[in-house]
PDB file of N, CA, C and O in Angstrom:
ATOM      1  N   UNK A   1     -59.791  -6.501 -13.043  1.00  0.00           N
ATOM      2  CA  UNK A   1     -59.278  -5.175 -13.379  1.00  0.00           C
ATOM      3  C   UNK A   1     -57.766  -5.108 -13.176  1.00  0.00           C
ATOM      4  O   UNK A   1     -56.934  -4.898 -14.059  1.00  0.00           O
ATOM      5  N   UNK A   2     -57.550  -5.307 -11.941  1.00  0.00           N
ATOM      6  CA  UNK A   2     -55.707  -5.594 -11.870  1.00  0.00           C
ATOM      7  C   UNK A   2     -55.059  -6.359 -12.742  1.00  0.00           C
ATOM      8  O   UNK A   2     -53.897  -5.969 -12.856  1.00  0.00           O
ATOM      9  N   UNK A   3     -55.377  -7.553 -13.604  1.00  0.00           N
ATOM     10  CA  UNK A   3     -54.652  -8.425 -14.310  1.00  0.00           C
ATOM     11  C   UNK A   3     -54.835  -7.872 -15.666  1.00  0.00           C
ATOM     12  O   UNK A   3     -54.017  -8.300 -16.481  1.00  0.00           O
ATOM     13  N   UNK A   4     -55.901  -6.837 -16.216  1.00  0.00           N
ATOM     14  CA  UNK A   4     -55.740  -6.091 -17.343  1.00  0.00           C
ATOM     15  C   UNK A   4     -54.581  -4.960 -17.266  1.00  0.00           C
ATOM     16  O   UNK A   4     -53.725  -4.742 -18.123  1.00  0.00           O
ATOM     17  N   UNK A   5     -54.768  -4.280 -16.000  1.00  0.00           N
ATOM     18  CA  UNK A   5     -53.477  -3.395 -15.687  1.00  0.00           C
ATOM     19  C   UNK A   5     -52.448  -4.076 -15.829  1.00  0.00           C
ATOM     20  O   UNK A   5     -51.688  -3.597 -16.671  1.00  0.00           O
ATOM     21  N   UNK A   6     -51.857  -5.651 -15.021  1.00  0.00           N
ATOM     22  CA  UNK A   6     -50.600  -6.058 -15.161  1.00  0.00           C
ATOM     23  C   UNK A   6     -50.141  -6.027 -16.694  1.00  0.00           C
ATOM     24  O   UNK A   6     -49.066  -5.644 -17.156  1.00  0.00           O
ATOM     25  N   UNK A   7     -51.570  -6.681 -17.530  1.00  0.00           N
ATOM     26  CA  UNK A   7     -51.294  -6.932 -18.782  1.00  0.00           C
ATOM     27  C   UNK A   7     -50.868  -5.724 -19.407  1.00  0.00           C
ATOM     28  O   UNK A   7     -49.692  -5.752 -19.767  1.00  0.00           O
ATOM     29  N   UNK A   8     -51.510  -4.641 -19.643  1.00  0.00           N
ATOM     30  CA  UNK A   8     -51.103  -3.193 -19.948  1.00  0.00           C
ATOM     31  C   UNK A   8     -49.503  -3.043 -19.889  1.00  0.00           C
ATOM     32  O   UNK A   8     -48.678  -3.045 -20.803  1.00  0.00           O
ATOM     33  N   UNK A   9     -49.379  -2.937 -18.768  1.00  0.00           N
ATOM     34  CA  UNK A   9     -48.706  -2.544 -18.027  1.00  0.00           C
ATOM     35  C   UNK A   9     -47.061  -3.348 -18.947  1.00  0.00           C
ATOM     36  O   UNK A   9     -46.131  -2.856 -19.587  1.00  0.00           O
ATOM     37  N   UNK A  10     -47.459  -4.832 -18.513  1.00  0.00           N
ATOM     38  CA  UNK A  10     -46.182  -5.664 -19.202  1.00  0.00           C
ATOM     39  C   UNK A  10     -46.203  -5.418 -20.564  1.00  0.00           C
ATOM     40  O   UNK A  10     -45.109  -5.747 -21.021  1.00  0.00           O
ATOM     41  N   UNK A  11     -47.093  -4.903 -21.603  1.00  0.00           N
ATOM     42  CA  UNK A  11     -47.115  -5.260 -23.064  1.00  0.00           C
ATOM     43  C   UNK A  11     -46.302  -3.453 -23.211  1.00  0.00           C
ATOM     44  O   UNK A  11     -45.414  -3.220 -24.031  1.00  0.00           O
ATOM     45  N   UNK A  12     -46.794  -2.521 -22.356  1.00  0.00           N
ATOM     46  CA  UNK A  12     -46.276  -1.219 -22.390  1.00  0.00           C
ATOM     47  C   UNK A  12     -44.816  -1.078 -22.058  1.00  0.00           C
ATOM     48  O   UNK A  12     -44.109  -0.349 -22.754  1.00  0.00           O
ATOM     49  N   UNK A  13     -44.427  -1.604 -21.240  1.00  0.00           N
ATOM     50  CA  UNK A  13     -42.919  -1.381 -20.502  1.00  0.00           C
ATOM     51  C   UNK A  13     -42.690  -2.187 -21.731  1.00  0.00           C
ATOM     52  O   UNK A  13     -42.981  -1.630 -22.789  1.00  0.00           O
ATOM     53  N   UNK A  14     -42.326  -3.124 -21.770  1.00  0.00           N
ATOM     54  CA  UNK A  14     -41.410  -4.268 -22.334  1.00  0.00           C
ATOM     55  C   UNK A  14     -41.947  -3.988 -23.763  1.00  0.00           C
ATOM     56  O   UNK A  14     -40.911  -4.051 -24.425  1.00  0.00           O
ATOM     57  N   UNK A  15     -43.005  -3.702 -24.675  1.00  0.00           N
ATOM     58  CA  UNK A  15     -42.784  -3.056 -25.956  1.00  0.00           C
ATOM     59  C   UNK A  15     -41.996  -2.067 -26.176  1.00  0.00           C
ATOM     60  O   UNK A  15     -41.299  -1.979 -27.187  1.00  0.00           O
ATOM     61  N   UNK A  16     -42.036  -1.112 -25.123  1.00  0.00           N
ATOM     62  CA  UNK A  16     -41.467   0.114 -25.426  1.00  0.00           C
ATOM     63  C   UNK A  16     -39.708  -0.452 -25.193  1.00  0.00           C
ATOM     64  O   UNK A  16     -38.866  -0.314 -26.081  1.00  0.00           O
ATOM     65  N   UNK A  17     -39.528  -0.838 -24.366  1.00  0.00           N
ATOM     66  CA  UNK A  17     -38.016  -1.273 -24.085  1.00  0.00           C
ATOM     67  C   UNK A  17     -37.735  -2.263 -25.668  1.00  0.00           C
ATOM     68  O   UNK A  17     -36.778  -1.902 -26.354  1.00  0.00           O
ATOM     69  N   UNK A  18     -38.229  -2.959 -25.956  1.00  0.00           N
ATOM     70  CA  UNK A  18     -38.079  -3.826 -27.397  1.00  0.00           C
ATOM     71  C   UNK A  18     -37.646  -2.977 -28.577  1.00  0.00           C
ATOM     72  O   UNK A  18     -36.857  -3.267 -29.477  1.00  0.00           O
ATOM     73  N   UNK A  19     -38.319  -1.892 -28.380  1.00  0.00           N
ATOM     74  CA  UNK A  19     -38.409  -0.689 -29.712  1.00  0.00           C
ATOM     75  C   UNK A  19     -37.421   0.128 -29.199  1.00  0.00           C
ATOM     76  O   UNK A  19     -37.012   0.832 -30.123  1.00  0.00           O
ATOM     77  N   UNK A  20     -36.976   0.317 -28.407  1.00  0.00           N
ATOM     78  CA  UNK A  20     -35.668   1.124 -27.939  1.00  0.00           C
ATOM     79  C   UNK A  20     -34.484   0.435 -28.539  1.00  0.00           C
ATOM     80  O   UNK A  20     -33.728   0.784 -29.446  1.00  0.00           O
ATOM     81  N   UNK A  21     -34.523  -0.609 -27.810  1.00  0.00           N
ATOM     82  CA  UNK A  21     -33.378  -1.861 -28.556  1.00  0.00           C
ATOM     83  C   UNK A  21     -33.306  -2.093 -29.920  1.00  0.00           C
ATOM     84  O   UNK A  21     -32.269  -2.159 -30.579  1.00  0.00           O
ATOM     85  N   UNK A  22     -34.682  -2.240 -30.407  1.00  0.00           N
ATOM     86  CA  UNK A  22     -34.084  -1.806 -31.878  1.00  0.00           C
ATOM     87  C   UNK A  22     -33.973  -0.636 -32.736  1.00  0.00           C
ATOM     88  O   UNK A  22     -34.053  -0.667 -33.964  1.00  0.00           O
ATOM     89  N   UNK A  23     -33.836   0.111 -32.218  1.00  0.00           N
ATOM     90  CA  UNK A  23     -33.451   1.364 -32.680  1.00  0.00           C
ATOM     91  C   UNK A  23     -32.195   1.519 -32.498  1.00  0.00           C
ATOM     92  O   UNK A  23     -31.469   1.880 -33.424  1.00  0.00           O
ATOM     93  N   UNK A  24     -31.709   1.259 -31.203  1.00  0.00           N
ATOM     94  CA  UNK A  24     -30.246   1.329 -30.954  1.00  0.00           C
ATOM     95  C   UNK A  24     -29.543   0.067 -31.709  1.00  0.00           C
ATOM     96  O   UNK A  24     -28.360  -0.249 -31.580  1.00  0.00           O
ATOM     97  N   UNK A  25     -30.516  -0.596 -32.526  1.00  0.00           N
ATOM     98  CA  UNK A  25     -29.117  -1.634 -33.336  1.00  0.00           C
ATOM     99  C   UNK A  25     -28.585  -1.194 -34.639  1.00  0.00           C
ATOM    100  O   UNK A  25     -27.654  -1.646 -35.305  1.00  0.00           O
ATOM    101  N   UNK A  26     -29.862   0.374 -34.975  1.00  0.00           N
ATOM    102  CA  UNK A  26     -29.664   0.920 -36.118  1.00  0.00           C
ATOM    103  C   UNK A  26     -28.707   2.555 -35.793  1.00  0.00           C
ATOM    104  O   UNK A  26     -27.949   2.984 -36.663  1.00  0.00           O
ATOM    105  N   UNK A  27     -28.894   3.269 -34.513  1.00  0.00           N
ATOM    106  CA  UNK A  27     -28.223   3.886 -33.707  1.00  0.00           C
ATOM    107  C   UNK A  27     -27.379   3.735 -33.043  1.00  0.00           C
ATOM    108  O   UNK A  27     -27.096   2.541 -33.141  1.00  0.00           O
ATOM    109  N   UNK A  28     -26.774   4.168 -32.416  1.00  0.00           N
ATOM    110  CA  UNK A  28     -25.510   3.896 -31.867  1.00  0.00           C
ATOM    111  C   UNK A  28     -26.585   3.753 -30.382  1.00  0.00           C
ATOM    112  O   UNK A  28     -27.505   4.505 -30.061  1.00  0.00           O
ATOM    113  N   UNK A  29     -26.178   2.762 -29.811  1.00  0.00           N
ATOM    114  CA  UNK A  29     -26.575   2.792 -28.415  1.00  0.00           C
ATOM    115  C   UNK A  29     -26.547   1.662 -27.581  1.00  0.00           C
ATOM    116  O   UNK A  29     -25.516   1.053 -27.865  1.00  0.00           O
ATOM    117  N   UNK A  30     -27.078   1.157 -26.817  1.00  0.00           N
ATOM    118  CA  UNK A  30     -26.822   0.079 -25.410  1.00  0.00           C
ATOM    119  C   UNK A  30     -27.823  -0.696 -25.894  1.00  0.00           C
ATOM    120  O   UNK A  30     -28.566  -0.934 -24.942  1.00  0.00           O
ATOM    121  N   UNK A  31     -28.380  -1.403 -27.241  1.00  0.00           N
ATOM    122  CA  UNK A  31     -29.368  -1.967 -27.567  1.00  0.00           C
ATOM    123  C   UNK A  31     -29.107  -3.386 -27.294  1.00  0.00           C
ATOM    124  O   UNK A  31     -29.963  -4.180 -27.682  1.00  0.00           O
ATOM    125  N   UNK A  32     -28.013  -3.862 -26.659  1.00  0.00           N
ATOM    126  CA  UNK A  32     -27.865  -5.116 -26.069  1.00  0.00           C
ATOM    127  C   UNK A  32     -28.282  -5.388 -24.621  1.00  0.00           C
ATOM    128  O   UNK A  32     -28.576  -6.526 -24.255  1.00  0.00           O
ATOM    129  N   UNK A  33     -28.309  -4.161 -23.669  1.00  0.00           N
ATOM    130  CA  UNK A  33     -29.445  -4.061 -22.561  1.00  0.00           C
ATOM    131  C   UNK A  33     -30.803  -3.629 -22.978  1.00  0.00           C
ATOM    132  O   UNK A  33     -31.528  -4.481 -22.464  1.00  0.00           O
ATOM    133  N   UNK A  34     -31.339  -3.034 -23.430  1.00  0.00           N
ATOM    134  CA  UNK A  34     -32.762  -2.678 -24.041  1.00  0.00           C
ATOM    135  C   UNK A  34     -33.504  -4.247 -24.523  1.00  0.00           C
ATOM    136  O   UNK A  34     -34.455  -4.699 -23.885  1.00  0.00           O
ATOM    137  N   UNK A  35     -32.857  -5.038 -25.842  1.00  0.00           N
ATOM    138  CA  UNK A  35     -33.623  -5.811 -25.617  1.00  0.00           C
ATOM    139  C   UNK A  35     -33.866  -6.870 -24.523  1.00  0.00           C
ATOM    140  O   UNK A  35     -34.991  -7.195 -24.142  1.00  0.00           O
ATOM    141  N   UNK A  36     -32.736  -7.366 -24.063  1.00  0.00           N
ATOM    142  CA  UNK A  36     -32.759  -8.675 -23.490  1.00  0.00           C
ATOM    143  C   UNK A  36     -33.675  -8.281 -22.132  1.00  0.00           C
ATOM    144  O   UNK A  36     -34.014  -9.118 -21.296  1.00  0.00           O
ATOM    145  N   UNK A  37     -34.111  -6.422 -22.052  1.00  0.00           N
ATOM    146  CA  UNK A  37     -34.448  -6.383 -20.755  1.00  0.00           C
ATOM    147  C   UNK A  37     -36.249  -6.682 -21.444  1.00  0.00           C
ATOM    148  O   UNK A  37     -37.140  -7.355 -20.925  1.00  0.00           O
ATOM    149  N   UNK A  38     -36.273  -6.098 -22.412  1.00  0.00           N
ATOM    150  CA  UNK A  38     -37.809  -5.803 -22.827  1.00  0.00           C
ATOM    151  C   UNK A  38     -38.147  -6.734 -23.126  1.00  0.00           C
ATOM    152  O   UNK A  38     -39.373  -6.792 -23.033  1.00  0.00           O
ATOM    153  N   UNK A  39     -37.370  -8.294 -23.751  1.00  0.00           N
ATOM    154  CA  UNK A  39     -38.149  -9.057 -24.010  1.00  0.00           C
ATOM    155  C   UNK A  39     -37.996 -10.432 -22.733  1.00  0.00           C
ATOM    156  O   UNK A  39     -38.218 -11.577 -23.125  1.00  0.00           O
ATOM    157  N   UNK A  40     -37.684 -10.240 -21.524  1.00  0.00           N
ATOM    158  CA  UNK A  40     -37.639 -10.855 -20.359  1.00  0.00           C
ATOM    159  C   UNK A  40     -39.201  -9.915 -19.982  1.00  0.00           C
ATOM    160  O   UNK A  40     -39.900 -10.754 -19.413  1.00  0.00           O
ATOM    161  N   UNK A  41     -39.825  -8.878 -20.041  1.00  0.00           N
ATOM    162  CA  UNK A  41     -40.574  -8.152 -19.560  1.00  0.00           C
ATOM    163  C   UNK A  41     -41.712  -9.166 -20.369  1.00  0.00           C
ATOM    164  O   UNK A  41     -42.446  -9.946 -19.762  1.00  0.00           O
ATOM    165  N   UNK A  42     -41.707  -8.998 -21.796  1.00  0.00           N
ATOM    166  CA  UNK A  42     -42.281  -9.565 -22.731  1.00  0.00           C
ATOM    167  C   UNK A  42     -43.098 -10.794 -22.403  1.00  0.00           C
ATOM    168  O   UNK A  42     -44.319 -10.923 -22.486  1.00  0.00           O
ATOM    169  N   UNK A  43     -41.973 -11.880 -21.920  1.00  0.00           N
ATOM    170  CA  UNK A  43     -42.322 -12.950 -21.482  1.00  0.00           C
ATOM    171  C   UNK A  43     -42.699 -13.845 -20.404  1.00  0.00           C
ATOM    172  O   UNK A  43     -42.840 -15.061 -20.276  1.00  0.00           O
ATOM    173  N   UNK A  44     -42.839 -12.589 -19.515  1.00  0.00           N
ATOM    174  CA  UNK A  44     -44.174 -13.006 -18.750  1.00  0.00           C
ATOM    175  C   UNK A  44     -45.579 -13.060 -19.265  1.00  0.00           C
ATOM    176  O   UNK A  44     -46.597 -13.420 -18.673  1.00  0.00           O
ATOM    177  N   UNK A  45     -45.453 -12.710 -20.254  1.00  0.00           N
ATOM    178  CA  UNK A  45     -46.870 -13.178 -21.000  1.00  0.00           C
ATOM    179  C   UNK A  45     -46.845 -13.325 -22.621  1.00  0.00           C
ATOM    180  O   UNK A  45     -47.810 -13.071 -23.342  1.00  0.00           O
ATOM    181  N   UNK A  46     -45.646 -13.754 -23.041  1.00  0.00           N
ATOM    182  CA  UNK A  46     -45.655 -14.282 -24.435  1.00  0.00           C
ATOM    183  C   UNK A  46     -44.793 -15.262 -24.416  1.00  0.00           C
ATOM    184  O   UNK A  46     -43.746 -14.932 -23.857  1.00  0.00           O
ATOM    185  N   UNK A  47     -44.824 -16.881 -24.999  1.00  0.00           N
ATOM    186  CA  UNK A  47     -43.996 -17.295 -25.428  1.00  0.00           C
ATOM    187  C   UNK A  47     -43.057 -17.094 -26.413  1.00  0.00           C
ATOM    188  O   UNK A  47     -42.154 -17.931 -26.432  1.00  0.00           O
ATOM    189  N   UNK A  48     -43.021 -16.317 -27.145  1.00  0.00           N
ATOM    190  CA  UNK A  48     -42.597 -15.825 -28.907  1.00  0.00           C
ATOM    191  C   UNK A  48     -41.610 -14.940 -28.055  1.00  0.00           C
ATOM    192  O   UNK A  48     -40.424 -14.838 -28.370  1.00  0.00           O
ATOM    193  N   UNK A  49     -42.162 -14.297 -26.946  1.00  0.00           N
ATOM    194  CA  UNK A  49     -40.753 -13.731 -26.334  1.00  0.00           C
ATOM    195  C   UNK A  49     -39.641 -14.674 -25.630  1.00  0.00           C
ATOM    196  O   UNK A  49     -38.416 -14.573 -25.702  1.00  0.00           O
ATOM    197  N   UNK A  50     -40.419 -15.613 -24.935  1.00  0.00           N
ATOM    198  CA  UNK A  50     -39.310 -16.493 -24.469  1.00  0.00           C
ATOM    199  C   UNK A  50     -38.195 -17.071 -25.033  1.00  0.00           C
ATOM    200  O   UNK A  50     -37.025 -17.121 -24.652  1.00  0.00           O
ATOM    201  N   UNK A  51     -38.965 -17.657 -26.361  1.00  0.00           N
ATOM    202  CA  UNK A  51     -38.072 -17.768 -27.524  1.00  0.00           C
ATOM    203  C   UNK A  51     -36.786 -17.098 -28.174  1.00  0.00           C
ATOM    204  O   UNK A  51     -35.657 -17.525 -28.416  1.00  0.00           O
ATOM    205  N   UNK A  52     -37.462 -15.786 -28.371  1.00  0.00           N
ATOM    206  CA  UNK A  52     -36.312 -14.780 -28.429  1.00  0.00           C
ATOM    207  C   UNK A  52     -35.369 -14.392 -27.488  1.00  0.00           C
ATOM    208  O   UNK A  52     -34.206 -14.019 -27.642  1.00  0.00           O
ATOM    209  N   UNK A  53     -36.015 -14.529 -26.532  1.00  0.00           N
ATOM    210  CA  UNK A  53     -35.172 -14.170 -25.320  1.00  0.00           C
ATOM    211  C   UNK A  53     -33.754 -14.879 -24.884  1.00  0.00           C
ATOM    212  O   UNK A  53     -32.684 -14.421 -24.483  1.00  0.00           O
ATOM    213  N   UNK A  54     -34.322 -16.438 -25.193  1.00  0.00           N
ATOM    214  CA  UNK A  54     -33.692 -17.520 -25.374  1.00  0.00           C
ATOM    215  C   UNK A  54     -32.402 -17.569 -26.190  1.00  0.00           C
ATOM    216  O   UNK A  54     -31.251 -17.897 -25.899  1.00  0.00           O
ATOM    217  N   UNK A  55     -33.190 -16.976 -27.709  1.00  0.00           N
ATOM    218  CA  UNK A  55     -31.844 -16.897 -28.637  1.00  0.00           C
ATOM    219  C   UNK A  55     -31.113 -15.736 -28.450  1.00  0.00           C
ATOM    220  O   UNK A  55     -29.917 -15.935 -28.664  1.00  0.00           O
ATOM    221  N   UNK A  56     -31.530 -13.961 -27.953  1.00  0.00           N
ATOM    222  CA  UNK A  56     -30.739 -13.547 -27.851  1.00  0.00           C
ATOM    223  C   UNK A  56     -28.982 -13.507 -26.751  1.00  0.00           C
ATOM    224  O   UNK A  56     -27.832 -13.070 -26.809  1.00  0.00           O
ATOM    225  N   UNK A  57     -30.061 -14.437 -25.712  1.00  0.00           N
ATOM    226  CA  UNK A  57     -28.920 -14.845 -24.414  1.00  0.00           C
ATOM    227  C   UNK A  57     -27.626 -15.855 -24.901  1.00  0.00           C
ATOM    228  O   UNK A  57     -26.449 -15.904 -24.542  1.00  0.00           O
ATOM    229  N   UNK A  58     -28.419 -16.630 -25.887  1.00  0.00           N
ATOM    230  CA  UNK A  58     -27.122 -17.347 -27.007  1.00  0.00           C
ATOM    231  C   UNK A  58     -26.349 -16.621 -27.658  1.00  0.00           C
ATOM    232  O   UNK A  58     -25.228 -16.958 -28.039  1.00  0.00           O
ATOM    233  N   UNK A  59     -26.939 -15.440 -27.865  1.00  0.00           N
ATOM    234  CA  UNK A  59     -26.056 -14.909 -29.092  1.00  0.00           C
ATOM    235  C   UNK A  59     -25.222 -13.841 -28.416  1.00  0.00           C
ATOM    236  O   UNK A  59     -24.300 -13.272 -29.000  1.00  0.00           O
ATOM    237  N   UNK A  60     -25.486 -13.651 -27.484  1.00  0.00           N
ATOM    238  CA  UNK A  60     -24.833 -12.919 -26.341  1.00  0.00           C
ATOM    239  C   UNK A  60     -23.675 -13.109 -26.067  1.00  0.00           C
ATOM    240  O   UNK A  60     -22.699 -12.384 -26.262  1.00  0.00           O
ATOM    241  N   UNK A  61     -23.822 -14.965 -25.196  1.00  0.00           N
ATOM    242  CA  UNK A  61     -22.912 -16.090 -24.747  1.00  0.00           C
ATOM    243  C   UNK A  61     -21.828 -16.305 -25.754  1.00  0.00           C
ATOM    244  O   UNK A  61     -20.641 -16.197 -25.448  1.00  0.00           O
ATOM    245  N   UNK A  62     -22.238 -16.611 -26.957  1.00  0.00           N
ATOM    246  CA  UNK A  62     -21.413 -16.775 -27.963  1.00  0.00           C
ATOM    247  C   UNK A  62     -20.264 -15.635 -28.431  1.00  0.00           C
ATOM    248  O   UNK A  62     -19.079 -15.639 -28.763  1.00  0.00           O
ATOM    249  N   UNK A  63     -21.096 -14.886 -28.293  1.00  0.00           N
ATOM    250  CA  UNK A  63     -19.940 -13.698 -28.533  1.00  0.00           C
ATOM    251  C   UNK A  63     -19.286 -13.194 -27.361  1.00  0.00           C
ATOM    252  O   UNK A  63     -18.453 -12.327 -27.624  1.00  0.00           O
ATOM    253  N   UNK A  64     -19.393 -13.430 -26.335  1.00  0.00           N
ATOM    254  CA  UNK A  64     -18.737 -13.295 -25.062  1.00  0.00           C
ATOM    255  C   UNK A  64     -17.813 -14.523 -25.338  1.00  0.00           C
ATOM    256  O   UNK A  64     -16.608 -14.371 -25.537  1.00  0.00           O
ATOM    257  N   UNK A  65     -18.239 -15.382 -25.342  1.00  0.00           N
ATOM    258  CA  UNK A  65     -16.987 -16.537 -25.736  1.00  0.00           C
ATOM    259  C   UNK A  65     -15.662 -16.115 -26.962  1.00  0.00           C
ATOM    260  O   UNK A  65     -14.456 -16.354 -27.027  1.00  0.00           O
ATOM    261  N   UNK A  66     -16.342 -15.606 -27.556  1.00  0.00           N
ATOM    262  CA  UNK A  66     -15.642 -15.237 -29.131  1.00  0.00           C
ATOM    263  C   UNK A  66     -14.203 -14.010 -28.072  1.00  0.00           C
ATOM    264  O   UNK A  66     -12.989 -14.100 -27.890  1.00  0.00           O
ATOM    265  N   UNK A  67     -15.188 -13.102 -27.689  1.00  0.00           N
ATOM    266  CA  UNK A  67     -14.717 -11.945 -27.208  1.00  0.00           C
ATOM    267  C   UNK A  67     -13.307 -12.349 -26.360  1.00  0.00           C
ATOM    268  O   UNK A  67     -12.193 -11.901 -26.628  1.00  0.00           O
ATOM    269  N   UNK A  68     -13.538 -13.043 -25.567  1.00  0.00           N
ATOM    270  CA  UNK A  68     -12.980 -13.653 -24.341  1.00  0.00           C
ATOM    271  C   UNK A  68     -11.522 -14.589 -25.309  1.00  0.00           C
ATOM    272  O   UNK A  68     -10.392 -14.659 -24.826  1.00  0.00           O
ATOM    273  N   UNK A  69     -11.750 -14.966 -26.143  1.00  0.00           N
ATOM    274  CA  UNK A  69     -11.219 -15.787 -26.674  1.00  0.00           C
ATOM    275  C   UNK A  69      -9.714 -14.891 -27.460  1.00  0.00           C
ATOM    276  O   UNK A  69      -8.505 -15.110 -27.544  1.00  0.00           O
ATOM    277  N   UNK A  70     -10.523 -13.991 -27.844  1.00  0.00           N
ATOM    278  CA  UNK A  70      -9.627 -12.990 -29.026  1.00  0.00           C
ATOM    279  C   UNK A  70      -8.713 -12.285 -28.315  1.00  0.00           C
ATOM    280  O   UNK A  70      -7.547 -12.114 -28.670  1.00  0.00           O
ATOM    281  N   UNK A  71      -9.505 -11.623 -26.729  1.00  0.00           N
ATOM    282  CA  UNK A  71      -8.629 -11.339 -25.907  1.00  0.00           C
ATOM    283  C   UNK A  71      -7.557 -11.913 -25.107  1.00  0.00           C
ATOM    284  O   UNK A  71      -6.698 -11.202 -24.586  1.00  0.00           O
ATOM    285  N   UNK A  72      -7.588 -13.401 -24.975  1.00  0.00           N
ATOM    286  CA  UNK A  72      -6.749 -14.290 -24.294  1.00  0.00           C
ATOM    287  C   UNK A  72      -5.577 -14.227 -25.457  1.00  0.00           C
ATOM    288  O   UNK A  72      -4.414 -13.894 -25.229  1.00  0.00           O
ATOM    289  N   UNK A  73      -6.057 -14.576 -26.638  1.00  0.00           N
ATOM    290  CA  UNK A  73      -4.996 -14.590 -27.481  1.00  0.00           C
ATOM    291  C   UNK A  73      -4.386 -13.498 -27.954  1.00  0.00           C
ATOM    292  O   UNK A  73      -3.442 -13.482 -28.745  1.00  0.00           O
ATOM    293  N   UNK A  74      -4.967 -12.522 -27.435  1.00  0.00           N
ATOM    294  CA  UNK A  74      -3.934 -10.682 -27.605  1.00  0.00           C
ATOM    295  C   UNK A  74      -2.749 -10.621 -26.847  1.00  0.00           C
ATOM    296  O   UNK A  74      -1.643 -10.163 -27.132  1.00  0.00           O
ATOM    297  N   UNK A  75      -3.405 -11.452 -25.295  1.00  0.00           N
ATOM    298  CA  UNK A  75      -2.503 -10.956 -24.374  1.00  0.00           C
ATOM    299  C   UNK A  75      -1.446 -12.048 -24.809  1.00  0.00           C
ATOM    300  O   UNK A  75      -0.231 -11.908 -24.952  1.00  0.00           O
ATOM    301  N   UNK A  76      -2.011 -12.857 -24.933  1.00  0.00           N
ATOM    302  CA  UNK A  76      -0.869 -14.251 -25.319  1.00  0.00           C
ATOM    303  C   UNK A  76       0.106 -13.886 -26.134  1.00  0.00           C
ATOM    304  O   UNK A  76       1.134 -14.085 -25.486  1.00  0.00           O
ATOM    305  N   UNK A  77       0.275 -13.638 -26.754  1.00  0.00           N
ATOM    306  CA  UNK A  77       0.331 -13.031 -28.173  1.00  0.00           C
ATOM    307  C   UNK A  77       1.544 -12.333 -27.765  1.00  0.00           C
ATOM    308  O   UNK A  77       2.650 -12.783 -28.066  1.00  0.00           O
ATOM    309  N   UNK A  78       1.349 -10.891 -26.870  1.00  0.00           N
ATOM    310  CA  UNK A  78       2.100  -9.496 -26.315  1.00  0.00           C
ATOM    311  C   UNK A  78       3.208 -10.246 -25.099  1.00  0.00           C
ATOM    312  O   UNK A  78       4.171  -9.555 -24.765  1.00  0.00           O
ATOM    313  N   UNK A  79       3.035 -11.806 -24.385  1.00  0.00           N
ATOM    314  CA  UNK A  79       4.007 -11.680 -23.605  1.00  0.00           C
ATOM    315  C   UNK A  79       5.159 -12.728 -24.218  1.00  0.00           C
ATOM    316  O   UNK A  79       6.246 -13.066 -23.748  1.00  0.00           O
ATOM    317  N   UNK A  80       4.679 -12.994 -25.096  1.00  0.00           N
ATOM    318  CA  UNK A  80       5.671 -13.530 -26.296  1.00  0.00           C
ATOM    319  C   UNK A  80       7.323 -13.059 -26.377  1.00  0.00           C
ATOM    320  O   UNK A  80       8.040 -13.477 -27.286  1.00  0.00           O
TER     321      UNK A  80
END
């Protein structure tokens, strides 16, 4: 009975957090915490989330790199 609740429980939180996140990619909103939180929730019991989870933390990284990058070269740039 408890491990149907956990199951509930994880497919409820972490769906609902998934569907938040994507709503906010079509809304204006924080849908870059929503998913990565719902589908870490996800994948305690799906691989297909791990997966995703996986690629969204790349695509994250990557653009934090990008980000980081554009900004070094702003400031670079301004003490010119």
């Amino acid at each position: 009975m408890q491990k149907q609740i956990k199951y509930w429980l994880i497919n409820l939180i972490g769906g609902s957090l998934v569907l938040i996140g994507a709503i906010f990619i079509l809304l204006p909103g924080p849908a870059f915490l929503f998913l990565p939180i719902g589908l870490a929730i996800l994948s305690l019991e799906y691989i297909w989330a791990k997966v995703w989870l996986r690629r969204c933390q790349r695509w994250m990284r990557n653009g934090a790199v990008k980000f980081d990058a554009l900004i070094a070269k702003l400031f670079q740039h301004k003490k010119r």
